[in-house]
C-alpha positions as a printed NumPy array, in Angstrom:
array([[ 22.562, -28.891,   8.725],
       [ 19.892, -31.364,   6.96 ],
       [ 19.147, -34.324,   5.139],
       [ 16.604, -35.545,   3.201],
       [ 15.104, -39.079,   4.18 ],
       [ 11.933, -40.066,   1.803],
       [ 11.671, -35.824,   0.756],
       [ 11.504, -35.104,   4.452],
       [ 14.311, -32.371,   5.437],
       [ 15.321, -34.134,   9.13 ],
       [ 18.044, -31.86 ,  11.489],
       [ 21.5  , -33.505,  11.7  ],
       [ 24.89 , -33.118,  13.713],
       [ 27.296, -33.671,  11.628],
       [ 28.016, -33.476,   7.972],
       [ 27.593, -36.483,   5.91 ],
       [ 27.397, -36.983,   2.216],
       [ 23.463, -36.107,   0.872],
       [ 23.512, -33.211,   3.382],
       [ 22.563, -29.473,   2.886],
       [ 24.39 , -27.38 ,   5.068],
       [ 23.116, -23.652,   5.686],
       [ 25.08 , -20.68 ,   7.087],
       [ 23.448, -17.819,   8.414],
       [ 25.838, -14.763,   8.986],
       [ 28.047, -17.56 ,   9.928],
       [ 31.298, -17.056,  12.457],
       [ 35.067, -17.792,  11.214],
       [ 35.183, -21.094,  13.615],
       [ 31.817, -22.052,  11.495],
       [ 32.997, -21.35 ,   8.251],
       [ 36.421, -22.764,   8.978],
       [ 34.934, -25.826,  10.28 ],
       [ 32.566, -26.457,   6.813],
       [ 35.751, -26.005,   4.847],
       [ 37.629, -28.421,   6.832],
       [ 34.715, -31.085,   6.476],
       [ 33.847, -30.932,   2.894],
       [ 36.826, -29.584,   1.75 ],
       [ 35.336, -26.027,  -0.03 ],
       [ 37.198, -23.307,  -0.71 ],
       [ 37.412, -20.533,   1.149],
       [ 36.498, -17.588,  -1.048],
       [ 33.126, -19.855,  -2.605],
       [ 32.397, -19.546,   1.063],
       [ 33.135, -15.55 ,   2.032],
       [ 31.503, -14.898,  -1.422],
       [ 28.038, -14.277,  -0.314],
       [ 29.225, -12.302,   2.814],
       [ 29.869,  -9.73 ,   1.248],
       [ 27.006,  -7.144,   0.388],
       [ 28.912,  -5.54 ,  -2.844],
       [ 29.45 ,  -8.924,  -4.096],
       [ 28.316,  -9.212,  -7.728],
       [ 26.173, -12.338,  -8.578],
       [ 28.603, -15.188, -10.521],
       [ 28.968, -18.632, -11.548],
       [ 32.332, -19.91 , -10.426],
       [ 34.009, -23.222, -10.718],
       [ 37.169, -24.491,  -9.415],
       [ 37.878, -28.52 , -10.015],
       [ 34.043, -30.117,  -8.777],
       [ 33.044, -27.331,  -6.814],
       [ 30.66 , -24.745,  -8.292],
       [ 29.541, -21.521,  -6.636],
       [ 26.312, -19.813,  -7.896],
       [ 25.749, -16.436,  -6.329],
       [ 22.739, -14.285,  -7.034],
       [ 20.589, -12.074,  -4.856],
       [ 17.582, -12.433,  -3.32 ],
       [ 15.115,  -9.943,  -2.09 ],
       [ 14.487,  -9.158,   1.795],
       [ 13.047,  -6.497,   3.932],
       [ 15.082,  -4.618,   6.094],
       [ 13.252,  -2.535,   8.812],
       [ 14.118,   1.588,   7.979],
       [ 13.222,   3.959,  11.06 ],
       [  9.517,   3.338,  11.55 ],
       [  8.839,   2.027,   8.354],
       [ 11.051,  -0.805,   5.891],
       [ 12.697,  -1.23 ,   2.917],
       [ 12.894,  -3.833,   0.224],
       [ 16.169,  -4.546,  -0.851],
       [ 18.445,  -7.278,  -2.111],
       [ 21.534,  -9.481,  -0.159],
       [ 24.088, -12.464,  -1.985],
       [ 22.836, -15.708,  -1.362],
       [ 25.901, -18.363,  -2.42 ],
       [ 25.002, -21.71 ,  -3.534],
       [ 27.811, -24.053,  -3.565],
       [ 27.401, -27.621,  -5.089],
       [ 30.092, -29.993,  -4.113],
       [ 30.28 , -34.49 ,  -5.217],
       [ 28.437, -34.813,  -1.94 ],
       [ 26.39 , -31.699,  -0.76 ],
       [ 25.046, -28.659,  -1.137],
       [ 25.796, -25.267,   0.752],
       [ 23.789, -22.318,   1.1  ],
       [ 25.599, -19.236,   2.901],
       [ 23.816, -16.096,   3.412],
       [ 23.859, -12.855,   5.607],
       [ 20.67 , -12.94 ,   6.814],
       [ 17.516, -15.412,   8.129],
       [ 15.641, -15.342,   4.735],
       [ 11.823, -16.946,   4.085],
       [ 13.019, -18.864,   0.757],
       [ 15.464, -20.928,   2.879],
       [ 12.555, -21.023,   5.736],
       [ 10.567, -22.2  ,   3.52 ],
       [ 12.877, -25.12 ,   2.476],
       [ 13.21 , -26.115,   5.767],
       [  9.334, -25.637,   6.504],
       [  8.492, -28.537,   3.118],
       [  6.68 , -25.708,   1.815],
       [  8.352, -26.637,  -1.729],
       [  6.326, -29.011,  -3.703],
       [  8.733, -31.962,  -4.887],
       [ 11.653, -30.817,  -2.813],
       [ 14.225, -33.576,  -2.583],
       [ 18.379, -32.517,  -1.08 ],
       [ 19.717, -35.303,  -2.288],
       [ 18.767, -34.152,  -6.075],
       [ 21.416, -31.507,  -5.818],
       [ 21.159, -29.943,  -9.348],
       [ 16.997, -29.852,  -9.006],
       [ 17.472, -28.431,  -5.791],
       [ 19.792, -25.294,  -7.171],
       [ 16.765, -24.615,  -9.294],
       [ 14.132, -24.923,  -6.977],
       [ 15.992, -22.527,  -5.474],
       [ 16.367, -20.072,  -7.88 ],
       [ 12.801, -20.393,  -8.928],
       [ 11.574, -19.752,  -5.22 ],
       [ 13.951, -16.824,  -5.476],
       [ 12.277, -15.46 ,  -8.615],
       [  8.84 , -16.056,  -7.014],
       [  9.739, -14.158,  -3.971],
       [ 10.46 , -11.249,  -6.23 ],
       [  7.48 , -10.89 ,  -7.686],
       [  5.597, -11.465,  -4.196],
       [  7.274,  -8.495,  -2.997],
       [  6.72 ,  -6.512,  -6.25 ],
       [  2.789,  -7.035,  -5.312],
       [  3.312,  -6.139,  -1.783],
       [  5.097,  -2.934,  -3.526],
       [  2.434,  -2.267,  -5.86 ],
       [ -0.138,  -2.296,  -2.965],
       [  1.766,  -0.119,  -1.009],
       [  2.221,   2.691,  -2.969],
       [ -1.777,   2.783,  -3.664],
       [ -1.753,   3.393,   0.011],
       [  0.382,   6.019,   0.366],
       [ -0.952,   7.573,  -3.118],
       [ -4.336,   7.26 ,  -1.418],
       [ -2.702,   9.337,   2.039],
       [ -1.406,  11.993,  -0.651],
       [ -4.777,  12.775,  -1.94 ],
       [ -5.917,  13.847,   1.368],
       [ -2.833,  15.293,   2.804],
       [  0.709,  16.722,   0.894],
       [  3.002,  15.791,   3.808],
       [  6.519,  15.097,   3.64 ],
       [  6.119,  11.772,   5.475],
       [  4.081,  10.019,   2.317],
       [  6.805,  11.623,  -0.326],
       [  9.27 ,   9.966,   1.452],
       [  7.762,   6.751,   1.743],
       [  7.144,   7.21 ,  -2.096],
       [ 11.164,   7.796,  -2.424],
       [ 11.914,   4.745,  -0.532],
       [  9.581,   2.82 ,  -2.534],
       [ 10.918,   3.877,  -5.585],
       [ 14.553,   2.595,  -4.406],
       [ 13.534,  -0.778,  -3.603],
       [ 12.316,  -0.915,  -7.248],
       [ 15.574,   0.003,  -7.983],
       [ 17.559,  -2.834,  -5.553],
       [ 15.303,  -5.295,  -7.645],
       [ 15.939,  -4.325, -10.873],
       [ 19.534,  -4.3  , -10.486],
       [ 19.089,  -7.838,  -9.123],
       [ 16.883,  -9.206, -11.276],
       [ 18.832,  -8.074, -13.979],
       [ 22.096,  -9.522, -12.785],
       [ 20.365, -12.584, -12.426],
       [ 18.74 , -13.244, -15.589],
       [ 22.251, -13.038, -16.971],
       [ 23.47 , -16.173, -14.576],
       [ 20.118, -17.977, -15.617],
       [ 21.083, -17.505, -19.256],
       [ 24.138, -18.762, -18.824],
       [ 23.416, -22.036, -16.798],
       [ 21.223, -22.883, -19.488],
       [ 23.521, -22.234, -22.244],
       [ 26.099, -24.252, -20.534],
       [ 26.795, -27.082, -18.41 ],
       [ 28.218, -25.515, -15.435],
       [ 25.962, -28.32 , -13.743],
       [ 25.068, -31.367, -14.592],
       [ 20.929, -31.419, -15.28 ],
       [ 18.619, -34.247, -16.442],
       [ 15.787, -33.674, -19.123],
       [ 13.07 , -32.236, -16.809],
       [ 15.522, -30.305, -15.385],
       [ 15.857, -27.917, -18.081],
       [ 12.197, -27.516, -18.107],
       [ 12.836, -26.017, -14.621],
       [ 15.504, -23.992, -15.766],
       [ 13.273, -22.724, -18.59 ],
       [ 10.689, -21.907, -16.087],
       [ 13.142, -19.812, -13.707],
       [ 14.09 , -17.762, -16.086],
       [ 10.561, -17.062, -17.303],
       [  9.619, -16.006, -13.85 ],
       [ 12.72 , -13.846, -13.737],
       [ 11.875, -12.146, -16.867],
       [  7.988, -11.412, -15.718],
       [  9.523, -10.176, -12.405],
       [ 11.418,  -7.91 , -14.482],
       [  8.405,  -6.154, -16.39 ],
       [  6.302,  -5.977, -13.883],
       [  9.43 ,  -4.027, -11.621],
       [  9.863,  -2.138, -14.979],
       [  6.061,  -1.163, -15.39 ],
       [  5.805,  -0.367, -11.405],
       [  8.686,   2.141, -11.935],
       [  7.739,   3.569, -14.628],
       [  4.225,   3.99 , -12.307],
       [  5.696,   5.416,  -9.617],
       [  7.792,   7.917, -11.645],
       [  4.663,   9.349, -13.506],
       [  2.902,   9.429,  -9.935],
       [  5.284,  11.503,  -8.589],
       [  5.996,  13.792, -11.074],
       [  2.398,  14.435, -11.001],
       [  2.131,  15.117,  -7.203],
       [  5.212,  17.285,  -7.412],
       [  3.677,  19.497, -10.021],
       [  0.559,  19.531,  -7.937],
       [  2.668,  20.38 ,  -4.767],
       [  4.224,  22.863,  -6.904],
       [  0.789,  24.624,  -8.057],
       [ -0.667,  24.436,  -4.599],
       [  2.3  ,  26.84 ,  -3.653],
       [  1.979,  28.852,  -6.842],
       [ -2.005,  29.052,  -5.456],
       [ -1.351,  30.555,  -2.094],
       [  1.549,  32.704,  -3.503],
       [ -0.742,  34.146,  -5.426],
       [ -3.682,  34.197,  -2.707],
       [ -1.331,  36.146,  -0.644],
       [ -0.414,  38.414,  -3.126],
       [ -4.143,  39.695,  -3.605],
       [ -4.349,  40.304,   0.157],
       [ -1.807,  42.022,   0.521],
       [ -2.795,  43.953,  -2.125],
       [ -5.736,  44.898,  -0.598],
       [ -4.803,  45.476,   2.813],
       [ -2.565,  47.691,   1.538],
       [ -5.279,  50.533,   0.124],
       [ -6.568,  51.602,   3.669],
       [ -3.32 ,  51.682,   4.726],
       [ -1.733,  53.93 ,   2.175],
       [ -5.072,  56.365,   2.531],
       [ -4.774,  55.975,   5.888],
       [ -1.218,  57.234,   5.514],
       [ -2.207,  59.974,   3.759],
       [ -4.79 ,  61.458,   6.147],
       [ -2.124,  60.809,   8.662],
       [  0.315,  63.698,   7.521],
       [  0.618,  67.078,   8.769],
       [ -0.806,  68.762,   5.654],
       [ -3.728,  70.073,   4.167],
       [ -6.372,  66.917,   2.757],
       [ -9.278,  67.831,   0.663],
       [-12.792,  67.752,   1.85 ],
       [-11.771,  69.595,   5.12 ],
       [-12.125,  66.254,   7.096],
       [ -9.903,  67.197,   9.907],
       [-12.245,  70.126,  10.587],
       [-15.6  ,  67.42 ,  10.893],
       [-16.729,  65.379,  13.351],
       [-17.344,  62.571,  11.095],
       [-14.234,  63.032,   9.43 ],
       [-12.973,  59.753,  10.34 ],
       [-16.083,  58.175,   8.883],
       [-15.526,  59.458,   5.51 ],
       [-11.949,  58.126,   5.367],
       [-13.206,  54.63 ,   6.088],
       [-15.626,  54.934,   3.9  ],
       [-12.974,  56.121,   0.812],
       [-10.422,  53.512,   1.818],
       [-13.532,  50.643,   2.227],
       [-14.982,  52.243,  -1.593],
       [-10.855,  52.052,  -2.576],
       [-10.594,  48.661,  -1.127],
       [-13.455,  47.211,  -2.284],
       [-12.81 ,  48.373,  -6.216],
       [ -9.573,  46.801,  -5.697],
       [-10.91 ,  43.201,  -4.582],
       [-13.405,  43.269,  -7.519],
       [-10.766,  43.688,  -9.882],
       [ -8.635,  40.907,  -8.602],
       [-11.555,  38.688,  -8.523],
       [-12.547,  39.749, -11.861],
       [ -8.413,  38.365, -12.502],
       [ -9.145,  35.238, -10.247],
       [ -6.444,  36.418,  -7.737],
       [ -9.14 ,  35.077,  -5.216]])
């Protein structure tokens, strides 16, 4: 839990009216003890712990629970995903409560006074401040994105292995956690500022007006980077699929070819009469290898000629 004394976020004990109060995966004794204290209900609080929770604005007497989600990074075998988790704001007379599932950097950076003009006991600029660090997270993460699929596009180019196509997949699914997300969002930002589901002053709405244009420009640029990464790897899959069709073919022509000495080879090789009276020569053997190599040699020309080779 934390105050604000002169903009500066100080730790407290208890709860007291003014404070912000943060749960982190929190425990039923926690949860039952911040309901007890400030009197919220119970579901505003469970809201954000669940991970199929869709984002809402909810109000029952003077409490109001805003719950959108935010974008994290979850770690995925060796490598990590982006994806998206609730985060539940509830605003009560007296305080503010944030409950989440997991240790994010927008709330670290709250408690860090990394936000310019960040003041608890403004509880309605606060919300926003939020939900405009939230947007801006987004599109931090949609850069980190865009930089890492240059890399692995970069690692395809020199090597078609299975480990950069699926690092391309999982890319493309985080694009797809945030445009879900953003998506859902904009719809709760359009209707905070159609409505007074809280209580905002004058340069307040400015605020409002600027979290929901950062919202929509993290939803083009999500939109353009998908659209990116779906061209990209239709292209590498129909180069995959022509480097196949290339040694298929490759293949073919040698087998082609090593099968002419083999089928004169063959022939010789039966108990019958052959023309030339080879078996009765010494250098009978000579002048089949030098039929099949004449044979074999015709043949490769040919498929050369065809660009078999």
């Amino acid at each position: 839990m934390t105050t604000a004394r002169g903009n500066v976020l100080e730790e407290i004990t208890a709860i007291e009216p003014g404070a912000w109060v943060h749960l982190t995966d929190p425990t039923k004794e926690e949860l039952s003890r911040v309901s007890d204290a400030i009197g919220i209900e119970s579901e505003f609080l469970h809201a954000a712990l669940d991970e199929e929770e869709t984002v809402r604005i909810d109000t029952e007497e003077d409490q109001t629970l805003i719950l959108v989600d935010i974008p994290v990074v979850q770690p995925e075998g060796t490598s990590f995903l982006y994806t998206t988790i609730p985060l539940g704001i509830i605003m009560t007379p007296d305080n503010i409560v944030t409950v989440c599932l997991e240790e994010t950097s927008i709330i670290e950076d709250f408690h860090n006074n990394r936000v310019r003009g960040f003041d608890a006991s403004k509880k309605a600029r606060f919300v926003l401040q939020l939900l405009y660090k939230n947007a801006s997270k987004y599109l931090q993460y949609l850069r980190q994105i865009d930089k890492l699929s240059t890399q692995v596009e970069q690692a395809l180019h020199k090597s078609m292995k299975n480990r950069e196509l699926i690092q391309m997949l999982r890319i493309e699914k985080s694009l797809v956690f945030f445009a879900t997300s953003l998506k859902s969002n904009e719809v709760i930002l359009e209707k905070m500022l159609k409505n007074n589901a809280i209580k905002r002053y004058p340069d307040d709405v400015d605020l409002l007006e600027d979290v929901i244009i950062e919202n929509k420009q993290a939803i083009e640029m999500c939109t353009i980077y998908r659209d990116i990464l779906s061209g990209t790897m239709d292209a590498f899959a129909s180069v995959i699929s022509n480097n196949l069709n290339i040694v298929m073919k490759l293949l073919a022509a040698i087998t082609i070819a090593m099968a002419i000495p083999t089928m004169i080879a063959s022939f010789w090789g039966m108990n019958v009469e052959v023309p030339f009276g080879v078996e009765s020569t010494s250098a009978g053997f000579w002048i089949v290898m030098g039929i099949a190599g004449i044979c074999t040699g015709v043949t490769v020309f040919i498929l050369w000629r065809k660009k078999m080779f």
